[in-house]
C-alpha positions as CSV (number, residue, x, y, z in Angstrom):
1,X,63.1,205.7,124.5
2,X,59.4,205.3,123.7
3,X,58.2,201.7,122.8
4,X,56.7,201.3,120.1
5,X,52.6,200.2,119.5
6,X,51.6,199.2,115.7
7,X,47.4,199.5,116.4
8,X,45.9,197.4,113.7
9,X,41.9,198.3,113.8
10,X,39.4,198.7,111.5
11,X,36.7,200.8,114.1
12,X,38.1,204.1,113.5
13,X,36.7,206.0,116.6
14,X,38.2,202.9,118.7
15,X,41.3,202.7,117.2
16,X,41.6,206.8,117.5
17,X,40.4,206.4,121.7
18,X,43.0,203.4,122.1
19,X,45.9,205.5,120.2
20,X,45.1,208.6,122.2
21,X,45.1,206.7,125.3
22,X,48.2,205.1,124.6
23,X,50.0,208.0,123.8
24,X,48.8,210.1,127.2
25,X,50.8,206.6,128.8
26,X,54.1,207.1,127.2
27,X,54.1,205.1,123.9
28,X,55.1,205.7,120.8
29,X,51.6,204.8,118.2
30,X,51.3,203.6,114.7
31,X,47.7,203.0,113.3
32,X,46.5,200.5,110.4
33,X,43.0,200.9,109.8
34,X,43.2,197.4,107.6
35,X,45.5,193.8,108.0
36,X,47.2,194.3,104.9
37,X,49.0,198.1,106.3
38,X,49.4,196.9,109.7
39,X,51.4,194.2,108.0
40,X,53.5,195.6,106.2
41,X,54.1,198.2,109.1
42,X,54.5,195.5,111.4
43,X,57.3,194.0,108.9
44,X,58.9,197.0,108.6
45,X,60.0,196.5,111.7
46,X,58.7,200.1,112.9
47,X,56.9,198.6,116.1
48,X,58.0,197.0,119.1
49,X,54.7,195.2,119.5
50,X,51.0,194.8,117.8
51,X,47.8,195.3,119.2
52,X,45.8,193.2,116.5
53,X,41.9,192.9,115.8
54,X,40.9,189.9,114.4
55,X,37.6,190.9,112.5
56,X,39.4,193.2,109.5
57,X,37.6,194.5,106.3
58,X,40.6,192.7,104.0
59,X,42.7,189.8,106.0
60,X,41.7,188.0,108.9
61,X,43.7,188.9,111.2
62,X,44.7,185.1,112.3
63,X,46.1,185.2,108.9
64,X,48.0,188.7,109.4
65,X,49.3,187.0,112.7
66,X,50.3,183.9,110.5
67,X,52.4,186.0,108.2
68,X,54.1,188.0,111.1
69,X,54.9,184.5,112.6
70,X,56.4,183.3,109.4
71,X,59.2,186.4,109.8
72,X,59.4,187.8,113.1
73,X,58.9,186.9,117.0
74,X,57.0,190.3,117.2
75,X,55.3,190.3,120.3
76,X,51.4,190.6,119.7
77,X,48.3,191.3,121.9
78,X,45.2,190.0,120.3
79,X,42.4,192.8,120.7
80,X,38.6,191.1,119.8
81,X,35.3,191.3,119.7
82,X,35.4,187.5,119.6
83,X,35.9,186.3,122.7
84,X,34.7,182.8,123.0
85,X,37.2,180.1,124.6
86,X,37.8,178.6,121.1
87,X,39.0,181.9,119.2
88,X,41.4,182.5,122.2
89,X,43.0,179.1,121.8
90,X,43.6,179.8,118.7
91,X,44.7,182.8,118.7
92,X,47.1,181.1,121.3
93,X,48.0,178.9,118.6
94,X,48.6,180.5,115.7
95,X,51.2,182.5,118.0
96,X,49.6,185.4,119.7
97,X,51.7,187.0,123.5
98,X,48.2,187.5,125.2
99,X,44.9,188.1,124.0
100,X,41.9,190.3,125.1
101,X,38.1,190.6,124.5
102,X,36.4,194.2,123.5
103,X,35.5,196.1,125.1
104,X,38.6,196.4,127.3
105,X,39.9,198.6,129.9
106,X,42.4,200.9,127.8
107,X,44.4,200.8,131.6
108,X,44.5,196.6,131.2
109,X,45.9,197.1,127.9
110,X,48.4,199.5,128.8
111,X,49.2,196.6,131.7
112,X,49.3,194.0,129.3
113,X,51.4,195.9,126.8
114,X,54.0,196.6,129.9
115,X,54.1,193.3,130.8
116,X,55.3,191.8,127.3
117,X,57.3,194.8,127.2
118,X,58.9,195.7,130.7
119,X,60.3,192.3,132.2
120,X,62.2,191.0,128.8
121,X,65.4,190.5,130.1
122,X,65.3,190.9,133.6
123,X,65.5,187.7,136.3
124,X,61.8,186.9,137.4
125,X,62.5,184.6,140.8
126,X,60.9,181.1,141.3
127,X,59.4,181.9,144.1
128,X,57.8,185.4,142.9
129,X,56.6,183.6,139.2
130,X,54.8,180.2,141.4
131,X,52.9,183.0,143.3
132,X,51.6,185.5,140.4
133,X,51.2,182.5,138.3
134,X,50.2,179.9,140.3
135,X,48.7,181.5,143.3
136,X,50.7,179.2,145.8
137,X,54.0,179.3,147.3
138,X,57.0,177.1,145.9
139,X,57.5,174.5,148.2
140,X,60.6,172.1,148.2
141,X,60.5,169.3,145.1
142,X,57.8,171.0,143.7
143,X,58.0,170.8,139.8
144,X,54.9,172.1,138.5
145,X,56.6,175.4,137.8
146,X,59.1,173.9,136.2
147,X,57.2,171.9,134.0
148,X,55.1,175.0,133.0
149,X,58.0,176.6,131.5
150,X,59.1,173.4,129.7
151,X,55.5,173.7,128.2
152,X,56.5,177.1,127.1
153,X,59.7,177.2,125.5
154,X,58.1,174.2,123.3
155,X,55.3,176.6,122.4
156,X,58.1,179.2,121.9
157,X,60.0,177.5,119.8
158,X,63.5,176.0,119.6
159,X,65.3,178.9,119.5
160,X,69.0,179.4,119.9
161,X,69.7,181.0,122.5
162,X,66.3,180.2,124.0
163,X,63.9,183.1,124.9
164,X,63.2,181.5,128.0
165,X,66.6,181.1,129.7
166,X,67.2,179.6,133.3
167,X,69.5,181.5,135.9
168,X,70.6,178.9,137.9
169,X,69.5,179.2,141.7
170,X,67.0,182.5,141.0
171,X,64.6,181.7,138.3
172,X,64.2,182.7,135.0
173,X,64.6,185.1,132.3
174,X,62.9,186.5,129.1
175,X,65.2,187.4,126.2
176,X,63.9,189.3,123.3
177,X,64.2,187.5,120.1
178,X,66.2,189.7,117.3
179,X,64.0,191.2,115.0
């Protein structure tokens, strides 16, 4: 099955490369040209994730990803012409998956997308996550990595199960929250 890509931008001939693109890689793309459709798309639950511009001609689109936050755990890539350190912490805070500056590589948001998409559910080892997160190997007593993903599940939330659950002796593992 196709997943499925809610695109919610405003630059038509953007919005029309990026959907194009998407679809020659395998996904399944919705388009909103304004916040107010991509959230009630996004709502209807007829996405699997959002690719979300912040500058819109109606709602911000902090405040579209405020609303999505209040009823789902939609995953959602930020998309932006504003890239400064301070719009991507909040953006971060407000409850956005990742986050990434125009103009992008369509290929680093087809990674991107992959990433939130591909590994949900499946056991990522200690000793692989410590390397493509932390560029270092684990070593014995080491609890950064740890701590990291206590730092996480609080940003995450307290839910029940947790989406970031712990297979003892491997590592960890990513469950998709119901929609």
């Amino acid at each position: 099955m196709q997943n499925r890509v809610l695109l919610v931008e405003d630059d038509d001939e953007l919005r029309e490369l990026l959907a194009q693109y998407l679809t020659t890689q395998g996904f399944s793309v919705r388009e909103a040209a304004n916040g107010h459709d991509g959230l009630a798309l996004a709502l209807a639950h007829d996405c699997d994730i959002v690719v979300l511009d912040i500058m819109l001609p109606d709602i911000n689109g902090l405040d579209v990803l405020r609303e999505l936050r209040a009823e789902t755990h939609l995953p959602v890539i930020l998309l932006t012409a504003r890239g400064d350190e301070t719009d991507r912490i909040v953006g971060f805070e407000v409850g956005a998956d990742d986050y990434i500056p125009k103009p992008c590589n369509p290929r680093e948001l087809v990674a991107r997308l992959q990433a939130l998409l591909a590994h949900a559910g499946s056991v990522v080892r200690k000793t692989d996550l410590m390397q493509w997160a932390l560029g270092r190997r684990l070593e014995a007593y080491d609890r950064t990595l740890d701590m990291h993903i206590s730092n996480l599940r609080k940003k995450l939330g307290n839910d029940d199960p947790p989406r970031i659950e712990t297979v003892r002796g491997l590592g960890y593992s990513y469950r998709v929250p119901a929609q």
